[in-house]
C-alpha positions as protocol buffer text, in pm:
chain_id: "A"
residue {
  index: 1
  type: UNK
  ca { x: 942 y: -10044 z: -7671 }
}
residue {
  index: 2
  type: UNK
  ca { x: 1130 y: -10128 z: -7340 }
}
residue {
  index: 3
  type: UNK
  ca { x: 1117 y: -9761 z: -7229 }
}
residue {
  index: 4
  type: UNK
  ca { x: 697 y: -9751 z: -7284 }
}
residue {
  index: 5
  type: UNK
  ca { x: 741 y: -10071 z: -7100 }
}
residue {
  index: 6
  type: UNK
  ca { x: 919 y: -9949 z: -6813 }
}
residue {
  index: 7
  type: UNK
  ca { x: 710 y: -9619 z: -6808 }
}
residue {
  index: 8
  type: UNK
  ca { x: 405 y: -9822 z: -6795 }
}
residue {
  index: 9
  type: UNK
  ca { x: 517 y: -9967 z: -6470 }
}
residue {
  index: 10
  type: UNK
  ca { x: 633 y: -9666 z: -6287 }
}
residue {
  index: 11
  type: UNK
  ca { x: 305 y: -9497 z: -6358 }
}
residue {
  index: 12
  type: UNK
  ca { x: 91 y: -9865 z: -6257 }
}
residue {
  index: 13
  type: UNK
  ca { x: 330 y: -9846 z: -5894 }
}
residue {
  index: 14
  type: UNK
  ca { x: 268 y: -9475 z: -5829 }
}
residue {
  index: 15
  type: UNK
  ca { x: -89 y: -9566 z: -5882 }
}
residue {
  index: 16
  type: UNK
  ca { x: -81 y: -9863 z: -5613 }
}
residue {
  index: 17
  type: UNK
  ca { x: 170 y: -9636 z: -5375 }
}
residue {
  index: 18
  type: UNK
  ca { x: -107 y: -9297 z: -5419 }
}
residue {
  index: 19
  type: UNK
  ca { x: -425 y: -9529 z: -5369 }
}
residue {
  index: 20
  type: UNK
  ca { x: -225 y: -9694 z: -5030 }
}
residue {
  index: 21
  type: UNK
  ca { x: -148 y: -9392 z: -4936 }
}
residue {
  index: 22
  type: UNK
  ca { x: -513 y: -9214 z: -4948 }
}
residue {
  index: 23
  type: UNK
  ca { x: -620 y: -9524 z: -4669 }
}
residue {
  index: 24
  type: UNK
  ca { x: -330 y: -9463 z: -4467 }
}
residue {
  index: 25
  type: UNK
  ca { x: -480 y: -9092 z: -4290 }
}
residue {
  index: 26
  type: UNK
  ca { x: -712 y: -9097 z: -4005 }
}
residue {
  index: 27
  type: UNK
  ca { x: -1019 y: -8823 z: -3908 }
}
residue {
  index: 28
  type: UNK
  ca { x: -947 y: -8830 z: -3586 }
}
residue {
  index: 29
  type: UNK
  ca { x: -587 y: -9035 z: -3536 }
}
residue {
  index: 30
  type: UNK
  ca { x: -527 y: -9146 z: -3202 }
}
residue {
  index: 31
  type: UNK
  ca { x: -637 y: -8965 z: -2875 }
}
residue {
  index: 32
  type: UNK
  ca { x: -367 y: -8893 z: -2531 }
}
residue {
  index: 33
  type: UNK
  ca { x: -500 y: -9098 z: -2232 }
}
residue {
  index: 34
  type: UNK
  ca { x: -465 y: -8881 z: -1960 }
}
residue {
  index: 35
  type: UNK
  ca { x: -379 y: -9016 z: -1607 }
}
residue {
  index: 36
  type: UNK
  ca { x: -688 y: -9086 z: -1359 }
}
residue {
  index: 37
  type: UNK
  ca { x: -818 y: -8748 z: -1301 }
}
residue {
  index: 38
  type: UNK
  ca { x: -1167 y: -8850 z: -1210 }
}
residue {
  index: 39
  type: UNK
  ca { x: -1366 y: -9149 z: -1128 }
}
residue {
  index: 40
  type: UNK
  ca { x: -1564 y: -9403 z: -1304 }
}
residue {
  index: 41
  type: UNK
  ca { x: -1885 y: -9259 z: -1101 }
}
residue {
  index: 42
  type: UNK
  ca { x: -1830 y: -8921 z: -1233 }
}
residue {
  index: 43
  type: UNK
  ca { x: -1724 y: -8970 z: -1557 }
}
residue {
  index: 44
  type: UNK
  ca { x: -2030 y: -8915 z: -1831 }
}
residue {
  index: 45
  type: UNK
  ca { x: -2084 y: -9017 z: -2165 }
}
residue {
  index: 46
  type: UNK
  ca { x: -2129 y: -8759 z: -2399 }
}
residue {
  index: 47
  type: UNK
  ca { x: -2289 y: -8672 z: -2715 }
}
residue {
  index: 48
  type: UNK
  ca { x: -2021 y: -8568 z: -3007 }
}
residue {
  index: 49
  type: UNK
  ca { x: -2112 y: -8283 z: -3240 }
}
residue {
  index: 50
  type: UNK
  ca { x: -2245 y: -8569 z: -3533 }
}
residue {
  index: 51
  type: UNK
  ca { x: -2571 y: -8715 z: -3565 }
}
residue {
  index: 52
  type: UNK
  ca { x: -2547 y: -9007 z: -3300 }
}
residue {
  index: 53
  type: UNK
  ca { x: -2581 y: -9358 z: -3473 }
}
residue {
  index: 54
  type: UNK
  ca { x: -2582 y: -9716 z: -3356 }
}
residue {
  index: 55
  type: UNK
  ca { x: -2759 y: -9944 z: -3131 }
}
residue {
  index: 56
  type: UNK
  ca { x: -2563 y: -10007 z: -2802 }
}
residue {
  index: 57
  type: UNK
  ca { x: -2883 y: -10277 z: -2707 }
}
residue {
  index: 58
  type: UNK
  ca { x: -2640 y: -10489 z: -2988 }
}
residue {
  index: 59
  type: UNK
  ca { x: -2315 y: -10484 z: -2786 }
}
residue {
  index: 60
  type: UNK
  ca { x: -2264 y: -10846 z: -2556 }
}
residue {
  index: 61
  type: UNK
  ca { x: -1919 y: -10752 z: -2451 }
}
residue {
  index: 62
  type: UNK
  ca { x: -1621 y: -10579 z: -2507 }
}
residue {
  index: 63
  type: UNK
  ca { x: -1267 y: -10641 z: -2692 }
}
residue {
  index: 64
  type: UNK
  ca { x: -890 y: -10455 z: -2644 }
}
residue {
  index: 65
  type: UNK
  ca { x: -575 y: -10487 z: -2885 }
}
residue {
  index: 66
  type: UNK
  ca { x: -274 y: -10290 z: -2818 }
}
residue {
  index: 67
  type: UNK
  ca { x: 33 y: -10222 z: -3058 }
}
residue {
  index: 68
  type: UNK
  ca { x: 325 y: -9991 z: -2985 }
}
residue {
  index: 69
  type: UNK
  ca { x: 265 y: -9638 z: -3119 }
}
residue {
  index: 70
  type: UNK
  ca { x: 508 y: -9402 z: -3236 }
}
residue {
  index: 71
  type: UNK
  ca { x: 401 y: -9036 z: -3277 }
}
residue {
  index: 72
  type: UNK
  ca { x: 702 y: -8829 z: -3218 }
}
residue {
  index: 73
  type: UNK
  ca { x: 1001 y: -8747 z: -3454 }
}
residue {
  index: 74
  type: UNK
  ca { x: 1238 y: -9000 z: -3212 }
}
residue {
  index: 75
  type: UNK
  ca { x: 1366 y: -9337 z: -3334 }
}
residue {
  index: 76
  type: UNK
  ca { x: 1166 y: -9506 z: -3052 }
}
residue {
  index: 77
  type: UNK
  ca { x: 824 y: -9586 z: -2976 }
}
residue {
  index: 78
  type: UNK
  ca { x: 649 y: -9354 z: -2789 }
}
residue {
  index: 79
  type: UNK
  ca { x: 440 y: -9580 z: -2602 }
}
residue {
  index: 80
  type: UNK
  ca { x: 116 y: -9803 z: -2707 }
}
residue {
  index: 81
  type: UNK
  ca { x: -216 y: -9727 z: -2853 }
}
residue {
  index: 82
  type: UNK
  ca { x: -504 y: -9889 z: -2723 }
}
residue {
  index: 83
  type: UNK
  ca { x: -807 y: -9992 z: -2962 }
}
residue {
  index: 84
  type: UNK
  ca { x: -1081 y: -10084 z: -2730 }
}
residue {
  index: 85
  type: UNK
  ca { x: -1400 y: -10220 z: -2922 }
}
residue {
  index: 86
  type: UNK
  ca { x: -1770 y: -10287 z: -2856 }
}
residue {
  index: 87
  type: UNK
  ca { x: -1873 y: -10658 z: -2989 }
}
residue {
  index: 88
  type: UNK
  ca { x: -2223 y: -10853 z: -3060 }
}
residue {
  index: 89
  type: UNK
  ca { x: -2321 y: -11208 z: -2963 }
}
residue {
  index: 90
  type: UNK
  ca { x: -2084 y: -11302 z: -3306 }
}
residue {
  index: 91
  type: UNK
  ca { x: -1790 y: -11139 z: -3188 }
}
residue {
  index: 92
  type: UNK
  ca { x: -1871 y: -10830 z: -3461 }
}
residue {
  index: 93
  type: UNK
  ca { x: -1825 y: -10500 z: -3414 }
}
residue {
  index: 94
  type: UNK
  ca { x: -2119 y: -10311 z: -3323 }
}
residue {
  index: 95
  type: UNK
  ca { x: -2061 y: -9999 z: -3550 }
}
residue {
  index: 96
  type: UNK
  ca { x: -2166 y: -9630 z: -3336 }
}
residue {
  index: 97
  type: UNK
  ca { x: -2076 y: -9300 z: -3401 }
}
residue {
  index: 98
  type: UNK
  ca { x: -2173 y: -8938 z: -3273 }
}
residue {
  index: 99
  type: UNK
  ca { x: -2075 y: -9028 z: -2923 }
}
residue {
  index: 100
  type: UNK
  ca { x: -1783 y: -8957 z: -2681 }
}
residue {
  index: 101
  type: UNK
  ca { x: -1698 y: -9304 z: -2486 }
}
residue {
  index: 102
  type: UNK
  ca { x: -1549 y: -9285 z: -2183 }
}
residue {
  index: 103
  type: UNK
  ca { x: -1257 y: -9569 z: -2146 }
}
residue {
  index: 104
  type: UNK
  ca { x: -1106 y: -9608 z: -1824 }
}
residue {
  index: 105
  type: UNK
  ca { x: -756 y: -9784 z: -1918 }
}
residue {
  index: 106
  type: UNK
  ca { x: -541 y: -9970 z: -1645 }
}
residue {
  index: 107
  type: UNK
  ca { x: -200 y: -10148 z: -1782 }
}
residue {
  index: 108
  type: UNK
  ca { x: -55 y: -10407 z: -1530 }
}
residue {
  index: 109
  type: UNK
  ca { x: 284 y: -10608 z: -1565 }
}
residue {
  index: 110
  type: UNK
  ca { x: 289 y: -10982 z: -1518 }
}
residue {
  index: 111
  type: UNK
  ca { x: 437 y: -11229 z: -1288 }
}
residue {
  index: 112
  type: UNK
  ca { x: 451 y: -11619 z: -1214 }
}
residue {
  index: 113
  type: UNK
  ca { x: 215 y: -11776 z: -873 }
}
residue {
  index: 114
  type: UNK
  ca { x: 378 y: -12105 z: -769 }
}
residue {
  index: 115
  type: UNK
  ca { x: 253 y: -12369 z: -1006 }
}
residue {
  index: 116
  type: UNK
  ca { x: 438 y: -12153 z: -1267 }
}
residue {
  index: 117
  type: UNK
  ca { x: 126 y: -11944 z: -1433 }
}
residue {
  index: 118
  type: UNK
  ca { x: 84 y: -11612 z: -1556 }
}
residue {
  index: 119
  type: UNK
  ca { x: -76 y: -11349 z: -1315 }
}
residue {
  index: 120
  type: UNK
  ca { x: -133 y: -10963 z: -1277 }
}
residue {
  index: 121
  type: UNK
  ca { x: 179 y: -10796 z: -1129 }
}
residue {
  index: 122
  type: UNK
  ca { x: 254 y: -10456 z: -1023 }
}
residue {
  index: 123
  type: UNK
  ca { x: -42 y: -10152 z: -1189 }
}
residue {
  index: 124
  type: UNK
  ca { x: 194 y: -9979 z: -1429 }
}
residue {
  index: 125
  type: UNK
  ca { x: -33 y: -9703 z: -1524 }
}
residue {
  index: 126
  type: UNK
  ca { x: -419 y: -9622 z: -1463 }
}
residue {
  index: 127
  type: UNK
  ca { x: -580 y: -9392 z: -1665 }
}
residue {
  index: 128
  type: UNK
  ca { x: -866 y: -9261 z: -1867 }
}
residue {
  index: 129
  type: UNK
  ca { x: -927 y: -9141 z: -2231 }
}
residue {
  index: 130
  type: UNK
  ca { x: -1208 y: -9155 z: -2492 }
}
residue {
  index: 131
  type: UNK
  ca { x: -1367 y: -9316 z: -2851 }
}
residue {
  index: 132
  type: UNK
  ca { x: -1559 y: -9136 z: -3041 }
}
residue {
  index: 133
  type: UNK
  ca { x: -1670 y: -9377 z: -3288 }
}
residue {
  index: 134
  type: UNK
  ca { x: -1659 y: -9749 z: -3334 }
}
residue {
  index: 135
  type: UNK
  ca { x: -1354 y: -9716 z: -3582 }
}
residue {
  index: 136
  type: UNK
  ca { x: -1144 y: -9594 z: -3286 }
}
residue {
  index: 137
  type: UNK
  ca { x: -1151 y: -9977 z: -3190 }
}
residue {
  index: 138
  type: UNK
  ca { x: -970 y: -10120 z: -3508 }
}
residue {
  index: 139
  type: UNK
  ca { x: -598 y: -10091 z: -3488 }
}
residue {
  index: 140
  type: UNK
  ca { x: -666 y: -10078 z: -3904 }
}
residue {
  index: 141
  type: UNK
  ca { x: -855 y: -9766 z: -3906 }
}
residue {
  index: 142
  type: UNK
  ca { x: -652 y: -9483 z: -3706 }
}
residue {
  index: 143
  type: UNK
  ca { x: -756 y: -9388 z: -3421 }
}
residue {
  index: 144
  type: UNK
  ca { x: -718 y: -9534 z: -3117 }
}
residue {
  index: 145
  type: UNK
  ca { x: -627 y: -9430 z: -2753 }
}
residue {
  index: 146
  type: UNK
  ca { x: -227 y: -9284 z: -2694 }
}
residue {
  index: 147
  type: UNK
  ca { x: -59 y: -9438 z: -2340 }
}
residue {
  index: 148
  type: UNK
  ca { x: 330 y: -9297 z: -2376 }
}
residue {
  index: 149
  type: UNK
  ca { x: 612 y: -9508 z: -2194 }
}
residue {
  index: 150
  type: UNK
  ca { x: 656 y: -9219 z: -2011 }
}
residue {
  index: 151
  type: UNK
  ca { x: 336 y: -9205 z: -1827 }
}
residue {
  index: 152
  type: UNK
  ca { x: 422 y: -9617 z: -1695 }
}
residue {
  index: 153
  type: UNK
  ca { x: 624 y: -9720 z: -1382 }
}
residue {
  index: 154
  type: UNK
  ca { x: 710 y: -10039 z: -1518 }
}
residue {
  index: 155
  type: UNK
  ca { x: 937 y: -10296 z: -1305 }
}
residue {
  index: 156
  type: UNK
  ca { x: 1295 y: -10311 z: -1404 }
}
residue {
  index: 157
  type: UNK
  ca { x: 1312 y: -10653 z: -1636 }
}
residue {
  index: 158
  type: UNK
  ca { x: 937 y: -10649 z: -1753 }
}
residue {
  index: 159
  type: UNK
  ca { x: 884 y: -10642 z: -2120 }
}
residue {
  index: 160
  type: UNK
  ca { x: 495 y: -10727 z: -2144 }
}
residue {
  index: 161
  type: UNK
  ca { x: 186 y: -10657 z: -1947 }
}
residue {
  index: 162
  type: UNK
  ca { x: -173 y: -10686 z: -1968 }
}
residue {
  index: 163
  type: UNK
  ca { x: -430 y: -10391 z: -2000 }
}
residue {
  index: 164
  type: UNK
  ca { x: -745 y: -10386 z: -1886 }
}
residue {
  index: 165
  type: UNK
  ca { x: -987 y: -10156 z: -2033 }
}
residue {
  index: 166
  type: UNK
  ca { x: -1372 y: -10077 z: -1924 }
}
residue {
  index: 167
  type: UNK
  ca { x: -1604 y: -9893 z: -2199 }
}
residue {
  index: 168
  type: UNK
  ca { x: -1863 y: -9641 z: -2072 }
}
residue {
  index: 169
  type: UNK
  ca { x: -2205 y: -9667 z: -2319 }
}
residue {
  index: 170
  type: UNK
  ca { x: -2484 y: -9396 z: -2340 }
}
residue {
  index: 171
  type: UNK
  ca { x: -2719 y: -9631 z: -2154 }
}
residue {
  index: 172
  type: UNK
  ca { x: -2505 y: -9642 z: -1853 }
}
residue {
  index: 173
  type: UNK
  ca { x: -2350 y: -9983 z: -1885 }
}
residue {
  index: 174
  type: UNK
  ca { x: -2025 y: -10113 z: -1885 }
}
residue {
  index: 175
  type: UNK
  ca { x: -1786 y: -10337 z: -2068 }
}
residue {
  index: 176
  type: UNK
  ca { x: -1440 y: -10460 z: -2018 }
}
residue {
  index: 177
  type: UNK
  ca { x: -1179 y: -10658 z: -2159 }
}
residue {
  index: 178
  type: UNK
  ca { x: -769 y: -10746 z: -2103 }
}
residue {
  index: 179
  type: UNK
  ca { x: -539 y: -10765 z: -2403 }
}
residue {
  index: 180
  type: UNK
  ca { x: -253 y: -11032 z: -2251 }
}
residue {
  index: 181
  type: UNK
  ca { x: 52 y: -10897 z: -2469 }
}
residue {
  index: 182
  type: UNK
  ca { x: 87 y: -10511 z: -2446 }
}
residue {
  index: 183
  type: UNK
  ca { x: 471 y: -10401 z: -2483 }
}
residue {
  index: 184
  type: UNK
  ca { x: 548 y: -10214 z: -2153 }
}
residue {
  index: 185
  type: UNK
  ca { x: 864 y: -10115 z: -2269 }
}
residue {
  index: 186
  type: UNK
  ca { x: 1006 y: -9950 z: -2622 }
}
């Protein structure tokens, strides 16, 4: 009886570890940023290959969280993945696809003025990349936009930064946002 027991509960955890596992993969996964090659002015939204869906008229403003990404076989983090996202009037994603969003990505470290409060520092790294669908915004769906340590000049003794981030939409507007506590550092 104890080893049907036991079985039973090997088989119910490989289960729960296969079904985790399925919602851990990504279409697309994250995208490089690349440094600035071009300018805002002549960068263009495109249309992706898919049926183009969603109704930018919805989106009020615009929303960035950052986490540290690691993507390489090292021990370290590679750098930090930025998951900029389109929001309505209730702070709710506005859900797109079919598109290729231009994001132009600039990552400052941080300093204190002379009453003592947190300002922008030193530009650490200014670049570009692109979302191709509104899931590219939430840190828990994949995707995402790739910004490697490598490609930062960050101050000796910073830790944390802000990024700034301004989304390109198909009807020619634009919408940015800061995230106060991206990791500048592995």
């Amino acid at each position: 009886m104890q080893t049907k027991t036991n079985l039973v509960i090997l088989l119910t955890l490989f289960v729960i570890t296969l079904a985790i596992s399925a919602g851990c993969t990504s279409e697309t996964g994250p995208t490089q940023a690349s440094p600035n090659q071009e300018s805002p002015n002549q960068m263009s939204t495109t249309q992706a290959s898919t049926v183009p869906q969603g109704d930018f008229s919805q989106v009020t403003h615009a929303d960035v969280m950052t986490k540290q990404g690691h993507w390489t076989s090292g021990a370290d983090a590679d750098g930090i993945i930025v998951y900029p996202a389109l929001e309505d009037v209730k702070g709710a994603d506005v859900t797109w696809s079919g598109y290729t969003l231009p994001v132009d990505i600039q990552i400052y470290s941080t300093k204190f003025d002379s009453s003592y409060n947190e300002v922008k520092g030193q530009l650490v790294y200014q670049g570009s990349g692109t979302i191709s669908s509104w899931q590219d915004g939430n840190m828990f769906m994949g995707g995402g936009i790739q910004v490697p340590y490598s490609s930062m000049k960050v101050p000796a003794g910073q830790s944390y930064g802000w990024t700034y981030v301004t989304v390109h939409t198909p009807d020619g507007k634009t919408y940015s946002a800061v995230d106060k506590l991206t990791s500048l550092t592995p």
